[in-house]
N, C-alpha and C positions, 0 to 999 in steps of 0.2 A: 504493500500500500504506500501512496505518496505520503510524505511528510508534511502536513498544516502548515500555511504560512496562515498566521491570525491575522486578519485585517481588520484596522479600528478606526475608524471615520468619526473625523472629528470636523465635519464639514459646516455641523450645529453649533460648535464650539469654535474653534479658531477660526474656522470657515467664516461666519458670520461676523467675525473681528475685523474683516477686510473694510474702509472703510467704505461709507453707503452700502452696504450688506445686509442692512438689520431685518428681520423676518419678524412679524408677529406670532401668537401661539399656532393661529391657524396654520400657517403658512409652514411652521417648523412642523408642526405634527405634519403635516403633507408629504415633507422631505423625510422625518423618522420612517413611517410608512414605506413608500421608495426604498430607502433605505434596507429593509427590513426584507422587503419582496429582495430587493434586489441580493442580499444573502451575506450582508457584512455581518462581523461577530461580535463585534463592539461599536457601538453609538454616542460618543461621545456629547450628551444634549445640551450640557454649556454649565456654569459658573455660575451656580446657584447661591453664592452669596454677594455675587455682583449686582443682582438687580430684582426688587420682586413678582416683576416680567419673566427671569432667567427662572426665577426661581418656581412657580407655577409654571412654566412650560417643560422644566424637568421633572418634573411633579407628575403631570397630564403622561407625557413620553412613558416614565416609569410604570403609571398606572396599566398606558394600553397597548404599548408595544410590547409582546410576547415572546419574539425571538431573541434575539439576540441580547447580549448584555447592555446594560443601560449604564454607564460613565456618569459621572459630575464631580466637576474639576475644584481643589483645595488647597490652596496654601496649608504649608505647617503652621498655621494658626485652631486653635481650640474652635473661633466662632465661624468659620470658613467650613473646620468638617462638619461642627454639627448641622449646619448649614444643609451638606451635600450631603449627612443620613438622613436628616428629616425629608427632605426633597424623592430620596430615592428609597423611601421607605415601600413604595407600594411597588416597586419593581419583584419582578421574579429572581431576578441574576441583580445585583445591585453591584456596581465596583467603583471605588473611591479614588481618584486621583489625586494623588499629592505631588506638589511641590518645592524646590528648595534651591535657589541659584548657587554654585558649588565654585564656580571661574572667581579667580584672585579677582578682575577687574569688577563683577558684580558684589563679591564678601566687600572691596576694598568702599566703590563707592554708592553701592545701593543696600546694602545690608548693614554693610560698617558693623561687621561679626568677623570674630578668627575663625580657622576649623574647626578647631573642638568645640566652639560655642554652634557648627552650624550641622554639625555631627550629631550633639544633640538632640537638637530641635529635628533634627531629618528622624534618628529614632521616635522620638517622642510624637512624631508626627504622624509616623506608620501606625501606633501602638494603639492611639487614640482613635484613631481613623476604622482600626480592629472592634473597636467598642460597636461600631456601627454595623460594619459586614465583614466576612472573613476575605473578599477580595480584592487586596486593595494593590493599587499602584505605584511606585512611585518613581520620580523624575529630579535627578539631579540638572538643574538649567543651567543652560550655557557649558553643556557638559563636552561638547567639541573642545573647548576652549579651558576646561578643567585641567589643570596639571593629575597627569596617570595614576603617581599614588596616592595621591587624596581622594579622587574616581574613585579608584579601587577599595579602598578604605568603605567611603562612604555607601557603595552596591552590599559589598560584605556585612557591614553594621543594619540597613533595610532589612536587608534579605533576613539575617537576626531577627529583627525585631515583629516578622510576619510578611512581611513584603511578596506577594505572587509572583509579579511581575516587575521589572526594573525597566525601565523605559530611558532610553541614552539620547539624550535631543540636539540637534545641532539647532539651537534656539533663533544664533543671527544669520545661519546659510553660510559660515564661514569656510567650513570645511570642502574638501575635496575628497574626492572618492578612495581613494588609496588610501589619505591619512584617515578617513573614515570609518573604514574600513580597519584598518591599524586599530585604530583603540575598540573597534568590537573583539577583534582577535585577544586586545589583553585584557580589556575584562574576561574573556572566556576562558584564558588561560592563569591568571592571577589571581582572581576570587576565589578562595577556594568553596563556597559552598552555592556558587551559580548552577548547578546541577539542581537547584531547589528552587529557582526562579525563569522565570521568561522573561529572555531581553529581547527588547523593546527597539524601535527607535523614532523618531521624531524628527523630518528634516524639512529646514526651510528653503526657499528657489532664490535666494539672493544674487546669489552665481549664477542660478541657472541648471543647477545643480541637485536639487532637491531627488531627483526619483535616481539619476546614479550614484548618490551617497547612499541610499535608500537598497537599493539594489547590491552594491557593497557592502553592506550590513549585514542581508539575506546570506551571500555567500561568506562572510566569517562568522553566520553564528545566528543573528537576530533571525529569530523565527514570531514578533511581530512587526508588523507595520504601520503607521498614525502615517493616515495622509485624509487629503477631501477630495472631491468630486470635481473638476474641472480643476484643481491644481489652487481651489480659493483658498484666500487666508491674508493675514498679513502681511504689511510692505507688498513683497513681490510672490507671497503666494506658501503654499505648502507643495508638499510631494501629490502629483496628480495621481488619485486612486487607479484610475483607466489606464495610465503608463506602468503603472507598479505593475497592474494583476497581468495585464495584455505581454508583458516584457518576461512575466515567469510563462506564462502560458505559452507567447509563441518561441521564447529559446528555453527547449526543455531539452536541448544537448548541453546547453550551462547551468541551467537548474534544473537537473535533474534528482527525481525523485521530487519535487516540489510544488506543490498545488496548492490554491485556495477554493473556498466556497463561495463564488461569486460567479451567479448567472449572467455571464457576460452578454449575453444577447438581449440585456436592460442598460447597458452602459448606454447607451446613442438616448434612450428614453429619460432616464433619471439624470445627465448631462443637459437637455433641455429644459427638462425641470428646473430644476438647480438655477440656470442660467436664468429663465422666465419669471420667478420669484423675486432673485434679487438686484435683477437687472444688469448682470455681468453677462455681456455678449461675448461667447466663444468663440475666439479668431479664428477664422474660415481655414486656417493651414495649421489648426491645434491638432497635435496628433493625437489618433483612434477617434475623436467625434468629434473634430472640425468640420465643415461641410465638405469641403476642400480633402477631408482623408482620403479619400475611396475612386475620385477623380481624375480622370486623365484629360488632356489636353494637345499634349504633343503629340505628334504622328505616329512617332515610332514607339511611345507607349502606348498609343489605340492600339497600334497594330497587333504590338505582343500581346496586349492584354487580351484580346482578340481571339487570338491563334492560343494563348493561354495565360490564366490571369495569373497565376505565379508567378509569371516575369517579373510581374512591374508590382502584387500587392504578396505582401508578407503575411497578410491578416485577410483571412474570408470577411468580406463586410458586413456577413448576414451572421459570425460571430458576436460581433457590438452591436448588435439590432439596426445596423447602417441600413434603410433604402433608399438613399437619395439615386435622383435615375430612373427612379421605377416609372411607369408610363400610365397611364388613366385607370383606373380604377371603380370609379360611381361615376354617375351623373344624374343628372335632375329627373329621372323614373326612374330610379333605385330607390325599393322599398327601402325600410326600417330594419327587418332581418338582414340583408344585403348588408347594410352599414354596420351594424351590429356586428357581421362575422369577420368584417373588414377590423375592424376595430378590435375586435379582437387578434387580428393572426397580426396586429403591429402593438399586441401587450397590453390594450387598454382592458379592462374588466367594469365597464360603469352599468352600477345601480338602475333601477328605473327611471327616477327622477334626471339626472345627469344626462343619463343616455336620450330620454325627452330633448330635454333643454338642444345636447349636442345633434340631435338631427333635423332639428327645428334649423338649425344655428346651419347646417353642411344645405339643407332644402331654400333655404335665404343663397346660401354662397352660388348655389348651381342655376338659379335663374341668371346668376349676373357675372358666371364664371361658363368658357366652356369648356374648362377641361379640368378634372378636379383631379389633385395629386396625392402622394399620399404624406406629404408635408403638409399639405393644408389641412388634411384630417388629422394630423396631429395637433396643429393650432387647434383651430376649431375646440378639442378634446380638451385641451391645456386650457383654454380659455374660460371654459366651461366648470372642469372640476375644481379648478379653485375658487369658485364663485361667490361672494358671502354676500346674503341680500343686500342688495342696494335700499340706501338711503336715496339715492339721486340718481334715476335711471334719463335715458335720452329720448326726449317723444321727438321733435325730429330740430333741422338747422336749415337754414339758410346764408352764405356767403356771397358777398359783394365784392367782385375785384378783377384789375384790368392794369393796365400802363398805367391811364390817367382816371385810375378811380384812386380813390383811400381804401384800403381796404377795412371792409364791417361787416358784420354779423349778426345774425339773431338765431339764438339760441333756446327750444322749448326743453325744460325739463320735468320731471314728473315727483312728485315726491307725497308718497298716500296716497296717491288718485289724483292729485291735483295735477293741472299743470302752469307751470310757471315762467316766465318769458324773461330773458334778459338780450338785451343789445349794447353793442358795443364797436368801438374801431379798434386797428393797430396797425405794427407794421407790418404784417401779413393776415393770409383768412385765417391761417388756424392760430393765430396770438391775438387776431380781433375773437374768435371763437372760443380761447379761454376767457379773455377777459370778461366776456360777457357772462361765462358760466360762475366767473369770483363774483361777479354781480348780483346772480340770483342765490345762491349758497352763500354768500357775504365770507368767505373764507379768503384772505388777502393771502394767495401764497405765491413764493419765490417759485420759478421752473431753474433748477440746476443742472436737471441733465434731459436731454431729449436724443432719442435713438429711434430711425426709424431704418426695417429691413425688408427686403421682398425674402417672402415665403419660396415661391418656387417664382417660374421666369416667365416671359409673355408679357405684353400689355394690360394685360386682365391679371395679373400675380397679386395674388393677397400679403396684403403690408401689413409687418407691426411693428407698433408705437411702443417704446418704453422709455418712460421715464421716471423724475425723482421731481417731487415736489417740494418746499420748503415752507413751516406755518406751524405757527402756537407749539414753539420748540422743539419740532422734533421734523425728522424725513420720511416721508412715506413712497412705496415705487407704485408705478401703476402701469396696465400694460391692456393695449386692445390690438385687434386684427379687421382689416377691412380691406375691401377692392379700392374703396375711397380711402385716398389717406388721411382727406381733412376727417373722416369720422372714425377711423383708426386712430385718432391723434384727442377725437376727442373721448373716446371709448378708454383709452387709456388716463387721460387727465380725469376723468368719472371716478374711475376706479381708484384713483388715487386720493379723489378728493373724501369718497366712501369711508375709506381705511381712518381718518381724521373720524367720524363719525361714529368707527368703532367702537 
């Protein structure tokens, strides 16, 4: 039998640290779910004494999520773990992550502690944390950067004190794969009672580098891996889940003997996800679920690919759930079964309600579309199951604009039944067609980010809007899809402005 690589997504936790990232609880339980289907072992839900959002959404997580283990992350502080027991008290698998920065430059000037004072606190940290569940974590930070024998030291003393797992993080991305790779080999070889724990590791993309340190790790020893989902996190990101598992998967003449539990034919689905949420658009050339992965262009890789797809793809694309390419699928007399089994053989499984809403939503696209893809029926789907009732739904608009007009807008919106009319000008329709909606919602908010993408290609390509709003302190993302873009633009500013409403 293969040897386990543990995979432990911390895409809820660090993931969500990237900035403009923030998910509400919906939104996080949406992705724990994914997550879950998708077959990771650990779930890392966030830092439950960071905030009592963080801390009620790892709460909810623990309660309803059944597979895998449920994480929430602690400082060696006393009110931090009990923090992450009370939080992960209704979990099945509960497991505590602790904390302790270990590198001279963080003891010297963010702890302003010697070793033995942080040697300690690292024991006393585990011990306490044991009060709670018997599976706890811990993480010397900035441990790339740790001098070896106080590393070593400090793994030895955890692992003592109960420690399951030892988790070695290169916190700032400093590291390079070799020397990486080097201090997994001495803790493996130095500690003498790592035979009793599972190392870990944690790597950041500063360099660039995050999944071949990650990778380096695998081969001298770490049998887990902490990465997210498109590579999010902060600064410049974490180790991308989809490189880590696709890299042991497709070279298993280098890792061999080596598998994870991860139904990769969700990666392309839970990648979109991910992205759709927090408004982090995946660069078209990201490798495994860029749009751009699976793509040929030049001649003489049509050709090979052609005559045979090895040439040119190292990865089957129906491995990662990739269909981009694929050619028609529905059209506008396609029953509701039809759509449904579609929907199905590309991963969705929606309820009745949902599945309503979404062939309502594909039966609108296909009068005004004539060729439906199966990109679009993923939007559509995406659009739909995250859906939280609207406070302010769209009854309909109208745009004014030319060379030598202003451009202005009128905007009906509906809110209980009613409907409510704002107008307004700007420097374009769709900034006269917000203004006019802060009009009638009287919510004065900032636009910080706007992104708009075609779905698939054509004149008739369904576009979507995503953006970030800004209002009564805080960022919300909002995101819509339409044939029109001004009302993809404003389907998205709706929904943003909703989530304020929450």
């Amino acid at each position: 039998m293969d040897e386990k690589i543990i995979i432990f997504d911390t895409t809820l936790r660090d993931g969500e640290q990237a900035p403009g990232a923030t998910l509400n609880q919906k939104e996080k339980m949406e992705v724990a779910c994914a997550l879950a289907d998708l077959g990771v072992d650990i779930i890392e839900a966030g830092f439950p004494v960071s905030s009592k959002g963080d801390f009620e959404s790892v709460k909810e997580i623990a309660r309803r999520i059944k597979g895998p283990v449920i994480a929430g992350l602690a400082r060696c502080v006393n009110k931090d773990i009990e923090a992450a027991g009370l939080a992960l008290k209704p979990a099945k698998r509960p497991r505590i992550h602790v904390f302790l920065a270990t590198s001279k430059i963080h003891m010297k000037y963010k702890l302003k502690k010697a070793e033995d004072e942080i040697l300690r606190l690292a024991v006393e940290g585990v011990k306490y944390a044991r009060k709670f569940c018997r599976d706890v974590e811990f993480s010397p930070e900035d441990a790339s950067r740790t001098e070896r024998d106080f590393l070593c030291r400090v793994v030895e003393a955890v692992i003592a004190a109960g420690a399951s797992t030892v988790n070695i993080p290169d916190t700032v991305g400093y590291s390079e794969p070799e020397e990486f790779g080097s201090v997994i080999d001495t803790v493996v070889n130095r500690v003498p009672n790592i035979d009793k724990a599972i190392i870990s590791v944690h790597c950041h993309n500063d360099l660039g580098l995050a999944v071949a340190n990650s990778l380096a790790a695998v081969k001298n020893g770490a049998r887990q891996v902490e990465c997210t989902i498109n590579g999010l996190g902060e600064r410049a990101g974490n180790a991308s889940m989809e490189e880590v598992v696709m890299s042991i998967r497709t070279r298993r003449d280098i890792y061999r003997g080596l598998s994870t539990n991860i139904r990769t034919e969700q990666l392309t689905k839970v990648s979109r996800l991910v992205s759709k949420l927090t408004g982090f658009v995946v660069a078209p050339n990201k490798a495994i679920v860029g749009a751009n992965a699976f793509r040929h262009e030049s001649g003489i890789h049509q050709d090979g690919v052609i005559k045979e797809r090895s040439t040119y793809e190292i990865i089957d694309p129906k491995e990662v759930g990739f269909a981009g390419g694929e050619g028609l699928v529905l059209g506008k007399h396609s029953g509701r079964h039809a759509f449904d089994q579609r929907l199905q053989a590309l991963g969705f499984q929606l309820k009745e309600e949902p599945l309503n809403r979404a062939f309502e939503r594909f039966k609108d696209l296909a009068d005004k579309k004539k060729d439906i893809y199966d990109d679009d029926l993923r939007t559509i789907v995406e659009d739909q199951i995250t859906v939280i009732e609207p406070v302010w739904s769209l009854d309909s608009f109208e745009v004014y604009s030319g060379t030598s007009l202003t451009p202005s807008a009128i905007v009906k919106l509906k809110k209980k039944g009613k409907v409510l009319n704002g107008a307004s000008a700007g420097d374009g329709p769709v900034d006269a067609c917000f203004k006019a909606i802060d009009k009638v919602t009287n919510l004065q908010a900032k636009l910080s980010d706007f992104r708009l993408e075609a779905v698939t290609s054509g004149k008739d390509a369904l576009g979507h809007v995503s953006l970030k709003l800004t209002a009564r302190g805080a960022t919300k993302i909002g995101g819509g899809s339409s044939t029109d873009i001004i009302e993809a633009a404003i389907k998205a500013y709706l929904d943003a402005v909703n989530k304020f409403e929450d």
